[in-house]
C-alpha positions in Angstrom: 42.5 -11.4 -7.7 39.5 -9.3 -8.8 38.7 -6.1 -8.1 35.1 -5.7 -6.6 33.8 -2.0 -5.9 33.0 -0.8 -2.8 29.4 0.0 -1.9 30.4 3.1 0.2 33.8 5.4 -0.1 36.4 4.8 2.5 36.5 8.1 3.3 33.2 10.1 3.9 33.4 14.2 5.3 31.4 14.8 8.3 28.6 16.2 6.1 28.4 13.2 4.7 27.9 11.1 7.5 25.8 13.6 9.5 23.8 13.2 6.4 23.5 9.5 6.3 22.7 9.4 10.1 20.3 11.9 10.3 18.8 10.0 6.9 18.7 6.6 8.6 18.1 7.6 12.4 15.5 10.2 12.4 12.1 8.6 12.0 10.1 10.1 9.1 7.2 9.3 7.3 5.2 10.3 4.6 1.8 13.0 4.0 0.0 13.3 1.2 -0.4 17.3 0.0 -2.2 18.7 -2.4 -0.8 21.9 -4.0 -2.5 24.8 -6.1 0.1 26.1 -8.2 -0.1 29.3 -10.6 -0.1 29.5 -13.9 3.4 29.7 -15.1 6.6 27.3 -14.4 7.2 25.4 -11.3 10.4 26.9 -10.6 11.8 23.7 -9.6 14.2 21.0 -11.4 12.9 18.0 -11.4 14.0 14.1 -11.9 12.5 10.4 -11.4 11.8 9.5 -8.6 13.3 6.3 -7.0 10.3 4.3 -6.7 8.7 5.7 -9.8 5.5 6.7 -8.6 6.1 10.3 -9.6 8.7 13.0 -10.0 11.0 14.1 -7.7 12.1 18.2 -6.6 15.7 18.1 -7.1 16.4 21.6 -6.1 14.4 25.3 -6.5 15.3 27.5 -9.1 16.2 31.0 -8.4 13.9 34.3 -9.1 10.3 34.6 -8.4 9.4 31.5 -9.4 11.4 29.3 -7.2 10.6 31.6 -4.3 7.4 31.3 -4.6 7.0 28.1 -5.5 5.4 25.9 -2.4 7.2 22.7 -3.6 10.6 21.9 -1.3 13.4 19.8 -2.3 12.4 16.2 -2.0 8.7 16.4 -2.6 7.3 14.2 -5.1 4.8 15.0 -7.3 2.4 11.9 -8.1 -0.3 13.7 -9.8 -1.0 16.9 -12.3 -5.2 18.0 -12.0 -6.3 14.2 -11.1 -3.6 12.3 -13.6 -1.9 9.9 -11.2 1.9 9.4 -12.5 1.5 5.8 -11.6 -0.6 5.2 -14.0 0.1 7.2 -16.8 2.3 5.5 -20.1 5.8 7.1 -21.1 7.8 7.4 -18.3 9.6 9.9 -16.7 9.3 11.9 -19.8 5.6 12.2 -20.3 5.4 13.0 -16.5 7.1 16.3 -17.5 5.4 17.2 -20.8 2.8 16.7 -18.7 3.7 19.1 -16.2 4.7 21.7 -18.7 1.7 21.1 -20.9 -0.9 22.5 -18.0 1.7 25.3 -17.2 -1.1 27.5 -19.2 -3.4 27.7 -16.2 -3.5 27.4 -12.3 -3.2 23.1 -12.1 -3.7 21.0 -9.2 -0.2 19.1 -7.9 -0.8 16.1 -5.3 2.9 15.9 -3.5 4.0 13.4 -1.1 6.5 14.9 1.4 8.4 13.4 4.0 7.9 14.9 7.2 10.1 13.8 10.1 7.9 12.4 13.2 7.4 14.2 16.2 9.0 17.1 15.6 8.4 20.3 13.7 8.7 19.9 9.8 11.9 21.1 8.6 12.6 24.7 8.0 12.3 25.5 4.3 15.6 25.8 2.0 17.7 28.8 2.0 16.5 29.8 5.9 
């Protein structure tokens, strides 16, 4: 017979599955936010998001400019001073030149974060 792979491992760590409950059992939804952000870099890494609407914060950079940044890990930013991502040609990649090419000045970000519902937002990273 064939092989056919698996959609999940057979063996997950606790982390893991606290992870996929909390992912799948807390109820959540969405806010729109819009962000002033320095000149300067972001201080975040960033990748495409899954519905690609935007891009996504992977993860904060360390030094002053991921401490200060405002963006958390999981925020997605859909639009840089009133350019919607959705609607701009080239991708992923032109989201980010983009984002680097307005790095000059203070810009505008509009995130959308996922806030979980009726509860306090979560703590920020690194608390």
């Amino acid at each position: 017979g064939e092989d056919t792979p698996l959609a999940r491992p057979l063996i997950e760590t606790s982390s893991e599955r606290l992870h996929r409950q909390a992912e799948t059992s807390m109820p959540s939804s969405s806010e729109s936010i819009t962000l002033t952000i320095p000149r300067g870099p972001l201080g975040v890494d960033v990748e495409p998001s899954g519905d690609g609407t935007g891009v996504l914060v992977a993860e904060r950079r360390g030094g002053s400019a991921g401490t200060g940044s405002p963006l958390r890990v999981g925020d997605v930013i859909t639009s840089v001073n009133g350019v919607q991502f959705a609607a701009l040609p080239g991708g992923f990649r032109a989201r980010v030149g983009l984002i680097r090419d307005t790095a000059g000045a203070a810009r505008t970000l509009v995130v959308t974060r996922r806030v979980a519902v009726g509860g306090a937002p979560p703590p920020p990273p690194g608390r």
